[in-house]
C-alpha positions as CSV (number, residue, x, y, z in Angstrom):
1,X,14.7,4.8,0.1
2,X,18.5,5.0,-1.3
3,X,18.7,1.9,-2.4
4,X,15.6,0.7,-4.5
5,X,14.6,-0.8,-7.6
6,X,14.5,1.7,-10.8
7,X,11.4,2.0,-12.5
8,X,11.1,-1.0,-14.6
9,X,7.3,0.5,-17.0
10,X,10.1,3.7,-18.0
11,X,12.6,1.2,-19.4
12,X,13.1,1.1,-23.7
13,X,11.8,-2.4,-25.2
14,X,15.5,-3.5,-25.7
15,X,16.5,-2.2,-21.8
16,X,13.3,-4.1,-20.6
17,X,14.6,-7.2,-23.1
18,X,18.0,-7.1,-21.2
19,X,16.5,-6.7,-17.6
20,X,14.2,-9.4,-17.8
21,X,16.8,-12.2,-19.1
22,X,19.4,-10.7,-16.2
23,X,16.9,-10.9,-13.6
24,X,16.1,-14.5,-15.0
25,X,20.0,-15.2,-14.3
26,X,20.1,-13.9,-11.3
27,X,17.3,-15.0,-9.2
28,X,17.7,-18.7,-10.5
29,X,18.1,-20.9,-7.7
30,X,19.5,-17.4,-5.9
31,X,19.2,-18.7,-2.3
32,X,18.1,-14.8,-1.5
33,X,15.1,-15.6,-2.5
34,X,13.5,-18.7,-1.6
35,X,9.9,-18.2,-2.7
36,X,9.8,-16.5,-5.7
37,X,6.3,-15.0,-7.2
38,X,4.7,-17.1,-10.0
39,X,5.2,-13.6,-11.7
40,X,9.0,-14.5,-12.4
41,X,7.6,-17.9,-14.1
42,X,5.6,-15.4,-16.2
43,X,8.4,-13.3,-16.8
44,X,10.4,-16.1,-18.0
45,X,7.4,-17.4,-20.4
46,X,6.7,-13.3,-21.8
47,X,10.4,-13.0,-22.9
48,X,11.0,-14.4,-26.0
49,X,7.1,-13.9,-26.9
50,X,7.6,-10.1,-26.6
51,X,11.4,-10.3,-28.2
52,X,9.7,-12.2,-31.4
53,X,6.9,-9.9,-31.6
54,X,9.6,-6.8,-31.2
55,X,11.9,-8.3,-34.6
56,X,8.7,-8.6,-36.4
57,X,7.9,-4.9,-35.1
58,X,10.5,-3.4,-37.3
59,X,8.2,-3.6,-40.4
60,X,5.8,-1.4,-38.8
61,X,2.8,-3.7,-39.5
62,X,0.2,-1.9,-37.4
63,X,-1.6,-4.9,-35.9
64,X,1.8,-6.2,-35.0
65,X,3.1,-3.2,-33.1
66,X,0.0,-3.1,-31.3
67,X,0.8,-6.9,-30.4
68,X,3.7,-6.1,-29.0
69,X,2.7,-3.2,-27.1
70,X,0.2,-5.4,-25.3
71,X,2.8,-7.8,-24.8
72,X,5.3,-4.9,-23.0
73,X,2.6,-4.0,-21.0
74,X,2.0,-7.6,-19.8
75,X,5.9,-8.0,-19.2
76,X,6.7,-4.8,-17.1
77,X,3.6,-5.9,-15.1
78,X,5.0,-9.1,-14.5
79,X,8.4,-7.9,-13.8
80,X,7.4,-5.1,-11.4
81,X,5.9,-8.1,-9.1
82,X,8.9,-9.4,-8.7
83,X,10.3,-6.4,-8.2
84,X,8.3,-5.8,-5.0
85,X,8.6,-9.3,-4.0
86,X,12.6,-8.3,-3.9
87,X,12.1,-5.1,-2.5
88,X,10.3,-7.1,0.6
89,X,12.6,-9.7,1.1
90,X,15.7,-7.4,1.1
91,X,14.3,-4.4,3.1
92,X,17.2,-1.7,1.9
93,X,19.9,-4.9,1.6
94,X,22.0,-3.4,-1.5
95,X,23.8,-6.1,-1.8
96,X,20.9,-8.3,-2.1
97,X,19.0,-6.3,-4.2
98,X,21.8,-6.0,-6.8
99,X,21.8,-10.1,-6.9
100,X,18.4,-9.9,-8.0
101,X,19.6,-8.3,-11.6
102,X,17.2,-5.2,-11.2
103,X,19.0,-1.9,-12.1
104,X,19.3,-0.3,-8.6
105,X,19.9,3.5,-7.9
106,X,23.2,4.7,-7.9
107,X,24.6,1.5,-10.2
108,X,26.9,3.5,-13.5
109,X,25.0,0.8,-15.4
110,X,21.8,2.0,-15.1
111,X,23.2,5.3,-16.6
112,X,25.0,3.5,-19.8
113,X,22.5,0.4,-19.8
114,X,24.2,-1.5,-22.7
115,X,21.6,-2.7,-25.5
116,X,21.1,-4.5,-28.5
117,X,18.3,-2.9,-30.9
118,X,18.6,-4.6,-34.0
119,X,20.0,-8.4,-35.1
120,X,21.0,-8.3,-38.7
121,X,20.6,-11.9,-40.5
122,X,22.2,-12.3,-43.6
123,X,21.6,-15.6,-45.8
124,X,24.4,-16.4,-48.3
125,X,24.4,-19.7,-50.3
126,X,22.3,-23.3,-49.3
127,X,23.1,-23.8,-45.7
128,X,24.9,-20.2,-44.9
129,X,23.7,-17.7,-42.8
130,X,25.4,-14.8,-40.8
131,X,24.3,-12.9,-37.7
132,X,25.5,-9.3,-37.1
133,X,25.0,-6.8,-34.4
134,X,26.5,-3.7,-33.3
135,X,29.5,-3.8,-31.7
136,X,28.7,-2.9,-28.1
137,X,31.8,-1.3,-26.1
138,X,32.4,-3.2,-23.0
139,X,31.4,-6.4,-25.2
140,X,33.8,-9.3,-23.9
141,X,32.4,-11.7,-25.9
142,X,29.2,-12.5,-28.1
143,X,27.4,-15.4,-28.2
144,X,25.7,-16.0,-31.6
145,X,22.7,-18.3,-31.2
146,X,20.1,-20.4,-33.2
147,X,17.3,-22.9,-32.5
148,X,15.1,-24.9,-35.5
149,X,12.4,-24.7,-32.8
150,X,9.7,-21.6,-32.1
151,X,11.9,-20.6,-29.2
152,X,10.2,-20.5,-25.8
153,X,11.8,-19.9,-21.9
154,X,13.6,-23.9,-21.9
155,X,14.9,-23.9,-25.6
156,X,18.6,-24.6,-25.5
157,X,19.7,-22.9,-28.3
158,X,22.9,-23.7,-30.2
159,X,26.0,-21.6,-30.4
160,X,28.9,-20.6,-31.2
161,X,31.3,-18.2,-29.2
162,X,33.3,-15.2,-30.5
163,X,35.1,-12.0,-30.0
164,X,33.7,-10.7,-33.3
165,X,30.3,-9.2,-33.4
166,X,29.4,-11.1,-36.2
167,X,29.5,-15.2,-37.1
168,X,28.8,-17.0,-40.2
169,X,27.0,-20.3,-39.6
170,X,27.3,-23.1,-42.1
171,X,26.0,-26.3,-42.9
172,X,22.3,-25.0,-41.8
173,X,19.3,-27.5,-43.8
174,X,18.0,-25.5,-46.6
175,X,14.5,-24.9,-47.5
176,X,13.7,-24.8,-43.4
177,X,13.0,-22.0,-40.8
178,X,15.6,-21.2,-38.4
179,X,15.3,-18.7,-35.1
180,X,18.6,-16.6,-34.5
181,X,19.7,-14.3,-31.8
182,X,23.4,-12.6,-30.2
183,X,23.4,-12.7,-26.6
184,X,26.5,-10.1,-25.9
185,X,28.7,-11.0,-22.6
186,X,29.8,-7.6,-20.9
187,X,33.1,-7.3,-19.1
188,X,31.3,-7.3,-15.4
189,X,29.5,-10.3,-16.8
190,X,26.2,-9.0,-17.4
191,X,24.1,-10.8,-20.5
192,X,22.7,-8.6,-23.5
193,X,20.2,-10.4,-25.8
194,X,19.8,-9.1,-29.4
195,X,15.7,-9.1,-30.6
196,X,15.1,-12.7,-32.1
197,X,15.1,-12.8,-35.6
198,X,13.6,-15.5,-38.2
199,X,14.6,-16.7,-41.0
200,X,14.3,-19.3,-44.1
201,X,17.7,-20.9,-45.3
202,X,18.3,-21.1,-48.7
């Protein structure tokens, strides 16, 4: 088939990060597809659970990589339901299938997926702290993001907009645990979300 759905169990942990929130855009309310699998409910729940255990990852803690590797396995399973699901519904529809946010043969993105591997967070004094990614190339805009909450699928996260890879947040409550992430806004629109990141405030 020409047009299909790209592998999604082949995809890097970040790729796989960025798939799954763009197919969670996409297929919102998307009145392509009515009756969407309870496997895109799971997908929504796995996200941040496998982003979290991927930031903690970086330490190399054995048990936690091992964690997250479970947690991968459960999210590409999840994902490649619904990625049959939309295969079904759109029967060879390319223009359907690419509102689903899957990366679809022949699409230049799926050559230069765009991702964000690492979220630096820097603490300064009481009540300061600074989030910086790489720069990505055909960034737009980033959208630097924290929540005081575990974060799960329906935490509305605060924000604050910029052109700069980087934002310094200030009058954050000290001696308290804060969750941060960058979401990066590309110039065809497409959302790219940093790992999530903890941290106490001084």
């Amino acid at each position: 088939m020409k047009n299909k759905i790209l592998s999604i169990k082949r995809q890097r942990d970040s790729e796989l990060i960025t798939t799954g929130y763009r197919v969670k855009d996409k297929m919102t309310d998307n009145p392509n597809f009515p009756n969407p699998p309870a496997a895109l409910e799971t997908t929504i729940k796995l996200l941040p659970e496998f982003q979290t255990l991927l930031s903690y990852s970086i330490g190399r803690d054995i048990e936690v990589v091992a964690l997250k590797k479970g947690k991968k396995l459960e999210l590409a399973a999840s994902l490649t339901e619904v990625a049959e699901y939309v295969t079904l519904t759109c029967n060879g529809d390319r223009g359907m299938l690419l509102s689903s946010g899957f990366p679809i043969s022949g699409e230049q993105y799926n050559k230069t997926e765009p991702v964000i591997e690492e979220l630096q967070v820097e603490l300064g004094p009481p009540g300061i702290a600074t989030t910086r990614v790489k720069r990505l190339r055909n960034a737009r805009a980033y959208l630097h993001q924290y929540t005081d909450e575990p974060p799960t699928a329906k935490t509305m996260w605060a924000h604050a907009a910029s052109k700069e890879a980087h934002y310094t947040f200030k009058g954050l409550q000290s001696v308290k645990k804060y969750w941060f992430r960058v979401v990066a806004i590309a110039r065809d629109g497409q959302m790219v979300y940093s790992p999530v990141v903890e941290r106490v405030i001084q």
